[in-house]
N, C-alpha and C positions, 0 to 999 in steps of 0.2 A: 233775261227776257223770259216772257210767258212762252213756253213751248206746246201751242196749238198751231196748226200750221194754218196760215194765213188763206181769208175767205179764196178759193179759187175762184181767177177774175176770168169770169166769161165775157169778154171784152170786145167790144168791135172798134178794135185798133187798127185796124189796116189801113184803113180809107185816112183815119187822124194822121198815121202817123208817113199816110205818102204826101198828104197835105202839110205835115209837119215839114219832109225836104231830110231823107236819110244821106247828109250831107258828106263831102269825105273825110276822115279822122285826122287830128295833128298839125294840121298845116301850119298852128302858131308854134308847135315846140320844135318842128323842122328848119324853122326861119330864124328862130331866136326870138320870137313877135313871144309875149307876155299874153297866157288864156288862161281864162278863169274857169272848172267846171266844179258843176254840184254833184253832192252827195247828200241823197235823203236815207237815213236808215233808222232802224228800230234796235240795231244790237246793241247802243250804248244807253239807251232811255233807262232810267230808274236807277242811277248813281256813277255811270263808267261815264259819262259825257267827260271827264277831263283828262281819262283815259285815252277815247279817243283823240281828242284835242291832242296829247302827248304824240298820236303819231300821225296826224297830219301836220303839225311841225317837224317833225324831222323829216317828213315828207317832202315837205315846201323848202326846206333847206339841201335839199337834195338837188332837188328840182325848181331852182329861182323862177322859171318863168312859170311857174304853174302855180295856182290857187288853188284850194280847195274849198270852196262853198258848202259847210254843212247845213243841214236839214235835220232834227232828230225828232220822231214821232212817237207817243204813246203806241206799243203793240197795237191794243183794240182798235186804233185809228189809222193806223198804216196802212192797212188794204181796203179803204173806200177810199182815202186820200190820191193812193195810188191810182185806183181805176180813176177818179173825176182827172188825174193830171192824164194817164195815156187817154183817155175820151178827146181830151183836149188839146193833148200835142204839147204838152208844156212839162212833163215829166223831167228828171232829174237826168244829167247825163248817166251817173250810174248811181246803183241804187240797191237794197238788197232785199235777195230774196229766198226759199226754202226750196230744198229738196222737193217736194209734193206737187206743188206748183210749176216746176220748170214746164212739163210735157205742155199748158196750155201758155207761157210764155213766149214758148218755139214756136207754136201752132200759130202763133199770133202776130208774130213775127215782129214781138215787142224787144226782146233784146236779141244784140248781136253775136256772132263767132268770136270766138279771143284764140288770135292765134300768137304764136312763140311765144312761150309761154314754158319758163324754165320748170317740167312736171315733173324733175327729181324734188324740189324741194318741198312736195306737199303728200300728206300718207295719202297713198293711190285708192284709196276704198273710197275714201273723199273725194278725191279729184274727178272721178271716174262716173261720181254720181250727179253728175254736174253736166256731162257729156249727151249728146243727141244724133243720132247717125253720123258716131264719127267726130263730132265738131265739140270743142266745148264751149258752150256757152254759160258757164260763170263759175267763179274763183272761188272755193271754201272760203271762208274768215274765221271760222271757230267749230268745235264737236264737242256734245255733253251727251250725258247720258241717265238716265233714272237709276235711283239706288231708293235705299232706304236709311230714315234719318230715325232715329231710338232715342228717348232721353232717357241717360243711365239712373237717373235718380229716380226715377218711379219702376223700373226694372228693379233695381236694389229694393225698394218699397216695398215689394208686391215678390220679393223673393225669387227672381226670376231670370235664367242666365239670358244675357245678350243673343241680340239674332246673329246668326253666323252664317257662312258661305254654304253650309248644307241644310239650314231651313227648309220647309214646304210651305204648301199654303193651309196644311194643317198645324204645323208648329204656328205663323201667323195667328190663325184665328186660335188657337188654343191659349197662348198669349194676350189676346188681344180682349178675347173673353174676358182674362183672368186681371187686365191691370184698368178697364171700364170700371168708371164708379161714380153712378149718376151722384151720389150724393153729396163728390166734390166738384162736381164737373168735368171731371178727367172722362176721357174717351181711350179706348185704346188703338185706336187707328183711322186712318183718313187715305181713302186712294179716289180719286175724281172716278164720275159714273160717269164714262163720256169714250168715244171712240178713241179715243188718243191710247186711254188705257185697253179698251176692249180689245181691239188687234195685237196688243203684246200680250194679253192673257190669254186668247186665243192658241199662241202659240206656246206660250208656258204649259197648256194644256195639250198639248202634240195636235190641234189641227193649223187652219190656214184662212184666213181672212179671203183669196179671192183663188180660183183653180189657177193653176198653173200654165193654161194663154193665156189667163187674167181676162177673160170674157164670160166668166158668171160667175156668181159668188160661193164663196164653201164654208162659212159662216154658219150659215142656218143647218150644223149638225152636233153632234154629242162632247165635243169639245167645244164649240160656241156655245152651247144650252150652260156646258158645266161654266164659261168664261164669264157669262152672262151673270150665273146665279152668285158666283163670288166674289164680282163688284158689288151689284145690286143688293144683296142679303147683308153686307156689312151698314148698310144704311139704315138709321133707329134702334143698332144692337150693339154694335162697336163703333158708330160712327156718328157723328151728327146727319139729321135731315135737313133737308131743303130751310125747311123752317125754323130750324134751329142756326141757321146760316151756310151753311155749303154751297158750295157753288156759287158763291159770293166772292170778290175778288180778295185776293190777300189772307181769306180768311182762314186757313190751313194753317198757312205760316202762322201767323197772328196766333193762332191756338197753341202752336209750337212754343213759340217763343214763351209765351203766357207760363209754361211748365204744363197744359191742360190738355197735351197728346203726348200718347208713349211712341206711335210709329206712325210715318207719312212717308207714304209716296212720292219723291216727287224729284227735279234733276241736281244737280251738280252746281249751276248757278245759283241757287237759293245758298248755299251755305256761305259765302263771303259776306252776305245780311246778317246772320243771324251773331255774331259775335260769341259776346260768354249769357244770351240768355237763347234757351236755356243754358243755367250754368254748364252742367256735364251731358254731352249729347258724343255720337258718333255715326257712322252710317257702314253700312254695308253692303254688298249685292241681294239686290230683290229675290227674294223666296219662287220657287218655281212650284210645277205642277208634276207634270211626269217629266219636265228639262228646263234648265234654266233658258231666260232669254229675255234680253232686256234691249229697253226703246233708247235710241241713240239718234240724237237730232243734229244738226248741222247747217250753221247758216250759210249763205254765201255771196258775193259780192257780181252782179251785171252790169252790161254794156249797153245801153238804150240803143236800139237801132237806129233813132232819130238825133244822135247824138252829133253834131259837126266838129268831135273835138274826137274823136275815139280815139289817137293813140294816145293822148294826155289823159283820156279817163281808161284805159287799160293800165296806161304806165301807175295811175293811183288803185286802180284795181289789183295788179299785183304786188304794189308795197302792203297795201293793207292786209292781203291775206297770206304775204310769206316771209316779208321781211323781219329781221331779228329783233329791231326795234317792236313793233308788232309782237313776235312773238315775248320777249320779255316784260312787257306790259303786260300782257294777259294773265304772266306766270303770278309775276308780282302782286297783281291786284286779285286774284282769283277772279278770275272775268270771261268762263270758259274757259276751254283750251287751246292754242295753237293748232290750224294743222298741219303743223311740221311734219316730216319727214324723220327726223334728226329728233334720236331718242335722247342725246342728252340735254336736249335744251328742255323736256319736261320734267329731266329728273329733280328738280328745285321744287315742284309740286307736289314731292311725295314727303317735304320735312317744312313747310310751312305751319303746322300747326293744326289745330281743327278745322277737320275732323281728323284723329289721329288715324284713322283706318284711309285715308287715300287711297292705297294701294285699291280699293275697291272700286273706283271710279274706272281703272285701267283693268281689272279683273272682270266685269262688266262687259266690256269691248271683247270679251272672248267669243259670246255667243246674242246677238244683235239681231234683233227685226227690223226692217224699216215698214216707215206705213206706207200703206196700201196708194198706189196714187195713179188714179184715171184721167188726168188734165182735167179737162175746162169744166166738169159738173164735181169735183172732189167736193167743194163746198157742200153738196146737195147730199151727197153721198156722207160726209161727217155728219149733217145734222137727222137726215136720218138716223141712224145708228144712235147718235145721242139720245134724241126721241125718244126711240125703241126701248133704250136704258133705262129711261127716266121713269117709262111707263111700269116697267118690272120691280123695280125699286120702289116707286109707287101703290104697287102690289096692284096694279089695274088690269094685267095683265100677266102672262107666266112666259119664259122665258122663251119656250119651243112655239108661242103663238105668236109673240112680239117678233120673234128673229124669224118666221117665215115673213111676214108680212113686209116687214122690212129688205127681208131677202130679195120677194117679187119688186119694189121699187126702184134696188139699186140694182137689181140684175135689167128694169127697163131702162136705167142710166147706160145702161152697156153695151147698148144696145144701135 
């Protein structure tokens, strides 16, 4: 899946979903009565749809009285889809959703508590982020993380050893300099100019996206200015512009695959696409600043509060994100990761094949940012920042002008 986190829905669900009838959960799989509930998601869209199909079969044979009604949506489409169905009260009993999101989920009091709920079987950094004073309100399904993808054939080209675990982001760009060549089209690097990336480089650079009550931002200083200028400067020197297509869907990979980028940004789920083109590629853990630290995203599965079936969409709630079935499907397909508990059920994803470096995917997980997340204005507060990006990168403005202005907006969101 695309790992930008979904528009945060500022929603006036309350009133939908008292008028919807927050009915009481299970009553048909207590009686032995046959219910049917829906699942709309986005995690299996753009080739795992039979994937998941695999474990809501062996779900539904677990569980004869139960159905599971899937829904799968295009990423881009999933959160206006969402907001019209809570507006309206017709939402899916369960459904999924991001980390960043939750705090205006709760506020909204769009999904429900999930309680008994076996939490040995899931790694607790996940679990935990899922939780709300106390309560949790929704289930991991999967955790990826950003690395870096290299095709070794143009590194060999260009005479140039591999990026490795003690890169910088001067090795990068020295690199990246040196394998650019307008004259075949090859670029030497691709990292999106967008908030997604700026709050990880941020921290790469030893500062902090928002103070620590997280009631104004800490952005707008000498580690933002530096995070700012080495997305931004890579674009029209090492990188394509706008114009050139960036920021265009797909189009990164697209360039990958082509053999016409030496290094991209970008998660863990892109590599079961790319097959043998390019032919010889591998990845690694992202080049730091003054420390390493990389973005690590995590989807996870809710309980619609408006749901009249809840223990039958809990009881599919927690197959999907902890059963073995569940977790061996992911292994096998490369389709994320489980989040298991239970380290040997992912040691099968470290001799799958490409990328021969795996090991970096879990060497990544050492040192993690999450993004920055304010509930119900995060949308406003991403596109900000993107903005801010675009305008630097643009060259309309300079890093330390862009990131106050931007600073005073989202510190009104904070407000």
């Amino acid at each position: 899946m695309k790992k930008k986190a979904l528009a945060s829905l500022c929603l006036a669900v309350t009133a939908a979903l008292a008028l919807a009838g927050c009915g009481t959960g299970g009553q048909g799989t207590a009686s032995g009565e046959k219910v049917t509930i829906k699942y709309t998601n986005f995690i299996s869209n753009g080739g795992n749809e039979k994937n998941l199909d695999t474990i809501v079969q062996a779900f539904e044979k677990e569980n004869p009285n139960i159905t599971v009604q899937v829904t799968t949506l295009p990423y881009n489409a999933y959160g206006t889809t969402l907001q019209t169905d809570l507006a309206a009260g017709t939402q899916a009993d369960t459904f999924d959703v991001e980390y960043a999101n939750l705090k205006s989920y709760v506020a909204n009091g769009t999904i429900a508590p999930i309680d008994g709920v076996d939490a040995s079987k899931y790694r607790q950094s996940l679990l935990k982020s899922y939780q709300s004073d106390g309560k949790q309100y929704a289930l991991p399904t999967s955790f990826s993380d950003v690395v870096l993808y290299y095709n070794k054939a143009l590194f060999d080209a260009a005479h140039l050893s591999y990026p490795n675990a003690n890169w910088t982001w001067a090795d990068e760009t020295a690199a990246a300099q040196k394998l650019t060549n307008p004259a075949t089209g090859v670029f030497g690097d691709f990292q999106n100019i967008s908030f997604y990336e700026f709050y990880k480089a941020i921290a790469q650079a030893g500062g902090k996206f928002l103070s620590d009550d997280g009631k104004s931002v800490a952005f707008n200083s000498p580690a933002g200015i530096k995070a700012a200028n080495w997305l931004a400067n890579k674009s029209g020197t090492t990188m394509p512009t706008p114009a050139q297509g960036a920021g265009t869907p797909d189009f990164d990979t697209k360039l990958f695959k082509d053999g016409k980028l030496a290094m991209l940004h970008t998660g863990i789920w892109v590599a079961s696409s790319l097959a043998d083109s390019p032919k010889d590629w591998d990845i690694a853990v992202e080049p730091g600043d003054s420390q390493k630290d990389s973005a690590m995203f995590s989807n996870a599965v809710a309980v619609s509060a408006a749901s009249k079936n809840k223990d039958a969409a809990q009881k599919w709630a927690a197959y999907l994100s902890s059963s073995q079935v569940m977790a061996q499907t992911r292994i096998s397909a490369g389709w994320e990761l489980p989040p298991t508990s239970d380290e040997s059920v992912l040691k099968p994803y470290l001799t799958q094949g490409k990328p021969a470096n795996r090991q970096a995917v879990f060497d990544a997980l050492n040192n993690v940012v999450l993004p920055p997340s304010i509930g119900e204005n995060q949308q406003k507060m991403t596109d900000i920042i993107t903005n801010a990006l675009g305008e630097i990168a643009a060259k309309r403005s300079n890093a330390a002008d862009a990131l106050k202005a931007a600073a005073d907006q989202v510190n009104a969101l904070l407000k």
